[in-house]
C-alpha positions as CSV (number, residue, x, y, z in Angstrom):
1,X,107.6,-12.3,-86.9
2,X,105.4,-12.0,-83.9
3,X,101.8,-13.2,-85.2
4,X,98.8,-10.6,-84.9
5,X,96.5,-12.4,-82.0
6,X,93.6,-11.0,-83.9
7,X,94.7,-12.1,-87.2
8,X,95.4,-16.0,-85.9
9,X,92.7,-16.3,-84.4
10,X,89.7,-14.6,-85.9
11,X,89.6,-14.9,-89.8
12,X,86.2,-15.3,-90.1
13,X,83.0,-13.7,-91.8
14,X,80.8,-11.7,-89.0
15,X,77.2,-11.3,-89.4
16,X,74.5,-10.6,-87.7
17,X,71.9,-13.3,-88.4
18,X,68.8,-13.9,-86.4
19,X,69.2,-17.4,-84.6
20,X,65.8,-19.4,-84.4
21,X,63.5,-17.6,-86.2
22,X,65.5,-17.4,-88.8
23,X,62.6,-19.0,-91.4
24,X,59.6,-17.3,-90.3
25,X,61.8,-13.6,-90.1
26,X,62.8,-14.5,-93.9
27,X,59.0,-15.5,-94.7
28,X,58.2,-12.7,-93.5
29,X,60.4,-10.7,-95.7
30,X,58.6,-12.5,-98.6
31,X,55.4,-12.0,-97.4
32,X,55.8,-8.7,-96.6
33,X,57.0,-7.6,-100.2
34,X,54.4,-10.3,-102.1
35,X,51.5,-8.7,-100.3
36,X,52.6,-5.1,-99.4
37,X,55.1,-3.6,-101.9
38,X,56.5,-1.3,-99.9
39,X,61.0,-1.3,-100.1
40,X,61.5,1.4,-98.4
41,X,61.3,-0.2,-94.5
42,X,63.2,-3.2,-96.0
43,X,65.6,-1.1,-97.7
44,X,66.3,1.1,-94.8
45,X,66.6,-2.5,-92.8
46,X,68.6,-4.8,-94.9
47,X,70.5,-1.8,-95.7
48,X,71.9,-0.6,-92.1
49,X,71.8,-5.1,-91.7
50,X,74.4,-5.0,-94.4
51,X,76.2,-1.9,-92.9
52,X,76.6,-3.6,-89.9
53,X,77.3,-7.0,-90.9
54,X,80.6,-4.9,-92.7
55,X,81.7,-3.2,-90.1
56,X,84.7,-4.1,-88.2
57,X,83.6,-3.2,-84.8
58,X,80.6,-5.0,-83.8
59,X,78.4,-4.6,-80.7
60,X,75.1,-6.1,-79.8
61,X,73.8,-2.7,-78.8
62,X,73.6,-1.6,-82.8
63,X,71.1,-3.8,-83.3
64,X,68.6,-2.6,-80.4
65,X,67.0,0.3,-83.1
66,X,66.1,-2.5,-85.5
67,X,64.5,-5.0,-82.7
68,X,61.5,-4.3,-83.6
69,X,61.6,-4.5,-87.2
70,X,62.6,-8.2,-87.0
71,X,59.7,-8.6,-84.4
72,X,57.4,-7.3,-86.9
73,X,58.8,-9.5,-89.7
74,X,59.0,-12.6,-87.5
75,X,55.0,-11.8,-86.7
76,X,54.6,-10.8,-90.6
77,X,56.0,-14.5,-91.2
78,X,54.1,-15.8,-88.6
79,X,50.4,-14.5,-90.2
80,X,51.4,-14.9,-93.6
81,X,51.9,-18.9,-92.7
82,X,48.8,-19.1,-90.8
83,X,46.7,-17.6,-94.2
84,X,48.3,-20.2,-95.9
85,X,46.6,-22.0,-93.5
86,X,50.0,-23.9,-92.5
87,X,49.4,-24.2,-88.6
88,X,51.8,-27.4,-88.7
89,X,54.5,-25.4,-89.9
90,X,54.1,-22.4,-87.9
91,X,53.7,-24.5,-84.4
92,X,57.1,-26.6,-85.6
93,X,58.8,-22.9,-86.4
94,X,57.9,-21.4,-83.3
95,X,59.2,-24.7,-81.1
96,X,61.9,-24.7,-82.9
97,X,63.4,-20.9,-82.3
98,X,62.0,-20.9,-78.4
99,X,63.9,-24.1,-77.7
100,X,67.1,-22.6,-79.7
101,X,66.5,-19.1,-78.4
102,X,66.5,-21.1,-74.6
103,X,69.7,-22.7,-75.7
104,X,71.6,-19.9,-76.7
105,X,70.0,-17.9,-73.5
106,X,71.3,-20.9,-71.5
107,X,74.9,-20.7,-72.8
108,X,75.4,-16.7,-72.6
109,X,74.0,-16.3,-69.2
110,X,76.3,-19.5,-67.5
111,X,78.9,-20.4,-70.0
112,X,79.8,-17.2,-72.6
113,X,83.1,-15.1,-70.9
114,X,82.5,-17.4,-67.1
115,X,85.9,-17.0,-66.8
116,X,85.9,-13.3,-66.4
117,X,83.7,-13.8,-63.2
118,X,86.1,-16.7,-62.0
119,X,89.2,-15.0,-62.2
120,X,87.8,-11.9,-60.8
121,X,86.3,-13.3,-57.9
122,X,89.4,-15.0,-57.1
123,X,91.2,-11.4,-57.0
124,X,88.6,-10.3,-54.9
125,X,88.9,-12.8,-52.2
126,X,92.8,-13.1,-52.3
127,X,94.5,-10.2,-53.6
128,X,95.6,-7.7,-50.4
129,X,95.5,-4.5,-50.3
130,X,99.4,-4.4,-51.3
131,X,99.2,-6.4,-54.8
132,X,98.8,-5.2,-58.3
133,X,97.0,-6.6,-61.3
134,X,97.5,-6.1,-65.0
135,X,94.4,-7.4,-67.4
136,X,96.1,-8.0,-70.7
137,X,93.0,-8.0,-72.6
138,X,90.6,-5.6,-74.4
139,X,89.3,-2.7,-72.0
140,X,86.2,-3.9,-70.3
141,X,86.4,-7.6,-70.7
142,X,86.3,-8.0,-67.2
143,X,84.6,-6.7,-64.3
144,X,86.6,-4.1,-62.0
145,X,86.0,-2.1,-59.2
146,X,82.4,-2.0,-59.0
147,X,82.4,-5.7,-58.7
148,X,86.0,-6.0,-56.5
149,X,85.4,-3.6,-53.8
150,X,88.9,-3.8,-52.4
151,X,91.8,-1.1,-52.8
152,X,93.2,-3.2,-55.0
153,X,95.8,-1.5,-57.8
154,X,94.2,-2.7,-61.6
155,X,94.9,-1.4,-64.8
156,X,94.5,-2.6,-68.3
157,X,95.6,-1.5,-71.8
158,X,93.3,2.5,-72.1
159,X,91.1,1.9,-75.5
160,X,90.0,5.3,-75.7
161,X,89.1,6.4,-79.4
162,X,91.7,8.2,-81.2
163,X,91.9,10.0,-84.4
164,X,95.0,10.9,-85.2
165,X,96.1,7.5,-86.5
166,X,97.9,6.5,-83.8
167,X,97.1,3.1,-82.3
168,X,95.6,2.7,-78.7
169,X,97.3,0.5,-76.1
170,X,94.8,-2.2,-76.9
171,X,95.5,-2.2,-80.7
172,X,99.5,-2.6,-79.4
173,X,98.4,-5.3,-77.5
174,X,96.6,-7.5,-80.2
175,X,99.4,-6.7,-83.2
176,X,102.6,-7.1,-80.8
177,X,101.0,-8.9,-78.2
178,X,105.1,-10.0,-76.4
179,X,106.8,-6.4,-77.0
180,X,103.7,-5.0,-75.2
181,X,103.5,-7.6,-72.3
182,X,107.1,-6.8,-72.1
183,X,107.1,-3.3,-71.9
184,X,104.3,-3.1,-69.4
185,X,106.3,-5.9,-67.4
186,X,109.9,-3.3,-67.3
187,X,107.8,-0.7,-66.6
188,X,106.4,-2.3,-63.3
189,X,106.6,-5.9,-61.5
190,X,102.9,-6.6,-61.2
191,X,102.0,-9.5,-58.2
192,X,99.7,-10.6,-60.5
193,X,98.7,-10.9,-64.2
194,X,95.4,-11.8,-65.9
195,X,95.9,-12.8,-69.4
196,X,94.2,-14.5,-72.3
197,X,95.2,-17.6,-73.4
198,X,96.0,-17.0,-77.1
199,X,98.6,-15.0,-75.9
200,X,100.6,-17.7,-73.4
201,X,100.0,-20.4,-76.7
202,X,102.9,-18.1,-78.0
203,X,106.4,-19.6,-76.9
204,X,108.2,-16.3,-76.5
205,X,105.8,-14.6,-74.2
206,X,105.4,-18.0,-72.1
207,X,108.9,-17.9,-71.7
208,X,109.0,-14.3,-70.9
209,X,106.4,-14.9,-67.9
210,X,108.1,-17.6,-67.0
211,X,111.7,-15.8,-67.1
212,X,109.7,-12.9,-64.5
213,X,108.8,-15.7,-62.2
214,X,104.8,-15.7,-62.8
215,X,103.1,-18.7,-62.3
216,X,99.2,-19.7,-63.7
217,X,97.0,-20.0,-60.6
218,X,93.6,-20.4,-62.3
219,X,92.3,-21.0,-65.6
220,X,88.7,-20.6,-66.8
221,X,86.8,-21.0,-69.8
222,X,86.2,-17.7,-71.6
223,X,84.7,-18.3,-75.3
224,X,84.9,-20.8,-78.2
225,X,88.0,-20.2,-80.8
226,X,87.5,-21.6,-84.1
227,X,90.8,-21.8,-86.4
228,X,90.4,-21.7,-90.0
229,X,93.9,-23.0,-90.2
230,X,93.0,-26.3,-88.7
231,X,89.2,-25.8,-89.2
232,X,89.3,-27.1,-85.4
233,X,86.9,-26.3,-82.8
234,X,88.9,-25.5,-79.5
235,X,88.5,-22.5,-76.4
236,X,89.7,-19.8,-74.8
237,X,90.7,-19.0,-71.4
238,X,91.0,-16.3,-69.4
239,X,94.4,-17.1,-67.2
240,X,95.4,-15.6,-63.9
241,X,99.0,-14.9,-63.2
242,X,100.9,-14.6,-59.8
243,X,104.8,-13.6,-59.7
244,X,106.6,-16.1,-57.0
C-alpha cells in the first residue's frame, strides 16, 4: 500500500505556543486572574488558543487578532514581576525571549523553506521559453510568476476549497502521492519537475522518474522532518527535476 506522505511524516501534536516569553506570558495569565478576576478576556483567548491549537489547518495569520492579547499578558507578566519587586528575574526573562525571538527570526528569514528560492531561481535563469515545470507540492509553496518573470509554462496540483467531499488535486497528491505523479506524468512530458523529497524517498516513484528519464539537478534545504517512527531528527528538500 502506497503510504500517505502526510501520515509518515507528520504524526505529531500542533500548537501554537508562544516561543520566548513563554514565562512572563504565563505569569501574566496568573497575575492577571490573582489581581483582576476578570475570565471573560481569558476565556475568549485560551478558548479560540485551544480552537486553533485543534484545528487541522493551521496558518500563522489566525493568530494576528489575538497579538495583542499576548502583548498585553507578556507586559501584565512583566509589571506583575517588577511589584514583586523581582527586577533579576524580569531582566533574565526578557534576555532570554529577545535572544530566542532573534534566533528563531534568524532561522525563518535565511534558513526556513531556502530551498523554494534556490530552486526557483534556478528555473528563472535556465528554463527557456520552450520548457515546462510541474511543482509536486502543496499550492503556493513556492514562488511563481511574480518572482519568475519569464514565459515559462508552471503548474501545480489547484487547492481550491471544495465542499462537496470530493478531494482536491493536492489532497490526491499527499494520500497517493505515485498514482498522482504518474498520472500528471501520462498526461504530459514535463522538461522539468520540482518535487519534495519525501516523495522520491519512496522506491516506486524514484523508479518511475527514473523510468521517464528525469534526472535531480539541484537540491535544497526546505524544512526540518522529525519521525516519530525513529524519533530521528532529519530534513527536507525541495528537489528540481529535468527529463534527459
Amino acid at each position: 500500500r502506497q503510504m500517505c506522505i502526510r501520515d509518515r511524516y507528520q504524526r505529531r501534536v500542533h500548537g501554537y505556543i508562544i516561543f520566548g516569553y513563554l514565562p512572563l506570558f504565563l505569569t501574566g495569565i496568573f497575575g492577571f486572574l490573582r489581581r483582576e478576576r476578570q475570565w471573560d478576556l481569558l476565556g475568549y483567548f485560551l478558548g479560540a488558543l485551544a480552537f486553533l491549537s485543534i484545528n487541522a489547518h493551521k496558518e500563522e495569520r489566525f493568530l494576528v487578532p489575538f497579538f495583542p492579547i499576548v502583548l498585553f499578558l507578556i507586559v501584565y507578566g512583566v509589571h506583575y514581576l517588577c511589584a514583586k519587586r523581582k527586577f533579576g528575574v524580569v531582566r533574565l526573562l526578557l534576555f532570554i525571549g529577545a535572544f530566542l525571538n532573534l534566533v528563531l527570526a534568524s532561522y525563518s528569514i535565511f534558513l526556513f523553506k531556502r530551498g523554494s528560492l534556490d530552486v526557483m531561481h534556478h528555473v528563472r535563469d535556465n528554463l527557456k521559453s520552450h520548457d515546462s515545470l510541474y511543482i509536486f507540492a502543496s499550492c503556493h509553496q513556492t514562488p511563481f510568476h511574480a518572482f519568475i518573470h519569464r514565459p515559462i509554462d508552471i503548474e501545480f496540483p489547484e487547492c481550491v476549497p471544495r465542499f462537496d467531499g470530493v478531494p482536491t488535486e493536492s489532497q490526491l497528491m499527499e494520500k497517493v502521492p505515485y498514482f498522482f505523479i504518474e498520472q500528471k506524468l501520462n498526461a504530459k512530458n514535463y522538461t522539468h519537475l520540482v518535487l519534495l523529497s519525501t516523495f522520491t524517498e519512496e522506491n516506486e516513484t524514484a523508479t518511475l522518474l527514473a523510468s521517464r528519464g528525469y534526472k535531480i539537478v539541484l537540491s535544497s534545504f526546505y524544512k526540518p522532518r522529525f519521525d516519530t517512527t525513529t524519533f530521528s531528527l532529519g530534513t527536507i528538500e525541495l528537489q528540481l527535476y529535468r527529463r534527459r
